[in-house]
N, C-alpha and C positions, 0 to 999 in steps of 0.2 A: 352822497350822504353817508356819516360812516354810522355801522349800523352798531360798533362798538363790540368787545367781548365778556366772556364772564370767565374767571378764574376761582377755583378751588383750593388752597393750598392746605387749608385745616376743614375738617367737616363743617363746623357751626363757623366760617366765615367765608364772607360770600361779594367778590371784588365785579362790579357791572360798571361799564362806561358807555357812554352813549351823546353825543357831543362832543363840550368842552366839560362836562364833568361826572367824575369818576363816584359810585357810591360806595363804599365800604358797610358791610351790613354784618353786625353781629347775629349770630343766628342759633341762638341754645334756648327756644322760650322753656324746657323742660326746668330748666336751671336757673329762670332768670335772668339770664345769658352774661352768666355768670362764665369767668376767664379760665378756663384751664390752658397750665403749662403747657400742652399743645399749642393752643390760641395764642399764647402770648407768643411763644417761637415763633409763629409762620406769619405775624404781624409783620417783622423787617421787612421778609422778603415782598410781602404784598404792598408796601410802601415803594418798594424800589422799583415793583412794578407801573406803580402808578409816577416817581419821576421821571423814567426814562418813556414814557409817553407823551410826546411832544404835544399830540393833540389836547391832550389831559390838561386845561387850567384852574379847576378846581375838585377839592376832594371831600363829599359828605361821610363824614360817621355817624350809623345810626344803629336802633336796633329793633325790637320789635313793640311789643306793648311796654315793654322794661328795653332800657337803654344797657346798662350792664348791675348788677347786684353786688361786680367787685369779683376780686378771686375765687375760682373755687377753693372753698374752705376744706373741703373732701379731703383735698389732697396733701392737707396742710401734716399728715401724721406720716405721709408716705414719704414722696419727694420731696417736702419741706421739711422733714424730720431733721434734727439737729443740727450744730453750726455750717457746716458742710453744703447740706442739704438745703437750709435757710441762704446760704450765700449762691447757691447756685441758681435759688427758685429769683430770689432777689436782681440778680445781675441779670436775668432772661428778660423780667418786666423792666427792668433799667432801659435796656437795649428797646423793648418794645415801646415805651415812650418816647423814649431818643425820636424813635424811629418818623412820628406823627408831628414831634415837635422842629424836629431840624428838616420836616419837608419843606423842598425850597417853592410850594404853593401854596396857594393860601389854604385853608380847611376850616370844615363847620362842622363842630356837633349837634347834630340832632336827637335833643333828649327827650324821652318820654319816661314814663314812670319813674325806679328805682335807678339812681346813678348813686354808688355807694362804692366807698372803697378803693379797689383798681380801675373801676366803671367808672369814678370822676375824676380817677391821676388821667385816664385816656382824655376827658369832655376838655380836660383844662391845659392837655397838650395842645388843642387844639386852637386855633386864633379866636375863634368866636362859638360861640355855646348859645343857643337858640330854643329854648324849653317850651314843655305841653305847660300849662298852669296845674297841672296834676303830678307834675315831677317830685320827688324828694331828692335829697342828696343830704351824703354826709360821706365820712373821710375816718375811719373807725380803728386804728392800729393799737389805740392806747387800750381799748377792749380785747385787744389779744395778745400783748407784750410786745409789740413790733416798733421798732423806729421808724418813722416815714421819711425816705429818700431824700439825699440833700437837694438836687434838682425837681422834683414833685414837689417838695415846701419851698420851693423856691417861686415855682409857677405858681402856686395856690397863695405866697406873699403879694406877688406882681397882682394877683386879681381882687384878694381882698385887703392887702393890708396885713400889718403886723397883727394887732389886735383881733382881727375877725381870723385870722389862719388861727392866732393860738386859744380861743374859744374852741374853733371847729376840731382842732388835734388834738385839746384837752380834754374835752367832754366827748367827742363821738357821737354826739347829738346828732339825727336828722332834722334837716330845715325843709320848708317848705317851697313852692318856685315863687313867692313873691317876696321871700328874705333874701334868696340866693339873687333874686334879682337885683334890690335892696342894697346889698352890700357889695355887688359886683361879680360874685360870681358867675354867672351871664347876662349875653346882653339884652335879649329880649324874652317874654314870655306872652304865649298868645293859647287860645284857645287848642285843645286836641285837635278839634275837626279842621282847623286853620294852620298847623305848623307845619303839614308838608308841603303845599300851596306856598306859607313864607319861606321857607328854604329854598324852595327850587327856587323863586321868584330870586332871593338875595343869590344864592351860588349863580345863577346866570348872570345877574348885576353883574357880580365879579369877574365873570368871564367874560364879559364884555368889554372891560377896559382894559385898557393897555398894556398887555403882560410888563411890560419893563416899567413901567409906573408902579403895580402894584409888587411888583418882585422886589425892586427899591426902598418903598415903602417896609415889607415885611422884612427884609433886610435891616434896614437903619433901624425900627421899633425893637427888632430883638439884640440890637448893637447896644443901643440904650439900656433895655431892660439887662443886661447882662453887664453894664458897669463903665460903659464907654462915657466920657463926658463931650467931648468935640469933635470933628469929623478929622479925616485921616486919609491915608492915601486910598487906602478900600471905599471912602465912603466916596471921596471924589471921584474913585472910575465909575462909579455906580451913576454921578452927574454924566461924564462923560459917555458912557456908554449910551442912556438915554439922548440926548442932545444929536447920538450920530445914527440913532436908529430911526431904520421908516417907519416904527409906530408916532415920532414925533414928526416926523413930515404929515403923514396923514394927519395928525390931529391938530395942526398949524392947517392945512387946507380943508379939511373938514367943516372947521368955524369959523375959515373965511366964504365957505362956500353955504352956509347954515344949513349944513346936511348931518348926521348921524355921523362919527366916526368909523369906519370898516378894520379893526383891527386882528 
């Protein structure tokens, strides 16, 4: 049994795997856990830690009593200071959302309290967003002169809509977890004392089935969302490859045998 490792690569984040899945844990309650320029740089790398892990099929993000509070705003006069500065803090969280959104495994946020900000350009990189009923979220640039990222307003269009993204960019408003539920922004909301019981329970779901089912799947859904209208030579090796792999042997004789699949 593998007993899994832990990695460090910024102080307040903190990579554990143990299975088939990996947790990602933000770790600043002082701040809210809230993102400093550190955090956001050593996100890549702990991302790529996690896909070059074969055993690794799925990836939680979470954080502690607050999921993230968004940027630190601290450093917004320092590092962020003028065009320069603003482009360079800019292009590091670029790359750190790249980084959650183009993993080629599935991922969950797990959100608890404050997702505000950078805290939910991360929740909404992620495939699925899983909330306490005590969560808030909101999306707040237009309270601080900032543009929000063409690919961040592009994921937060895919989730809610033209109409609800330009509420939430317009006003800066916090929502509560059953509007965010409401309008799409995550998929489910459950009780505090119940959401880390429903994550683990869905992330193993996941990892249970068929890595080249669900790799396909996450595949073709981000082909779509990204402007594809018909399938294509990419989308047919993705048939093809399935079809010649032993996860579809086993699950052709799996349910001729009406046993569990073993993937």
């Amino acid at each position: 049994m593998r007993t899994g490792y832990r990695g460090r690569v910024s102080e307040y984040l903190r990579l554990e795997t143990g299975g088939a899945v990996a947790t990602l844990t933000i770790d600043r309650p002082a701040k809210r856990n809230a993102m400093s320029f550190e955090m956001w740089s050593a996100l890549p790398g702990l991302l790529a830690r996690v896909a070059e892990d074969d055993a690794v099929r799925v990836l939680v993000l979470r954080g502690g009593e607050h999921f993230s509070a968004g940027a630190d705003i601290g450093e917004f006069a320092t590092l962020r200071r003028g065009a320069e500065g603003a482009a360079r803090y800019g292009e590091t969280v670029h790359r750190a959302e790249r980084a959650i959104a183009t993993l080629g495994k599935p991922t969950i946020a797990a959100i608890t309290g404050f997702c505000i900000g950078g805290g939910c350009e991360l929740a909404l990189a992620c495939d699925l967003r899983i909330a306490e009923d005590g969560a808030r979220f909101g999306i707040t640039p237009a309270k601080l002169g900032i543009v929000y990222s063409f690919t961040s307003t592009k994921q937060l269009v895919d989730a809610v809509g033209p109409a609800w993204a330009k509420q939430i960019l317009y006003t800066g408003e916090v929502l509560d977890a059953a509007t965010a539920q409401r309008i799409g922004l995550v998929n489910e909301v459950h009780p505090a004392e119940e959401l880390p019981s429903r994550v683990k329970e869905l992330a193993e779901l996941i990892a249970s089935r068929a890595p080249v089912s669900v790799r396909g799947a996450k595949t073709i859904v981000n082909r779509i969302t990204a402007g594809h209208q018909e399938e294509d030579d990419a989308v047919r090796a993705l048939y093809d490859e399935a079809v010649h792999s032993a996860e579809y042997a086993e699950g052709v004789a799996a349910f001729l045998e009406k046993r569990a699949p073993r993937f």
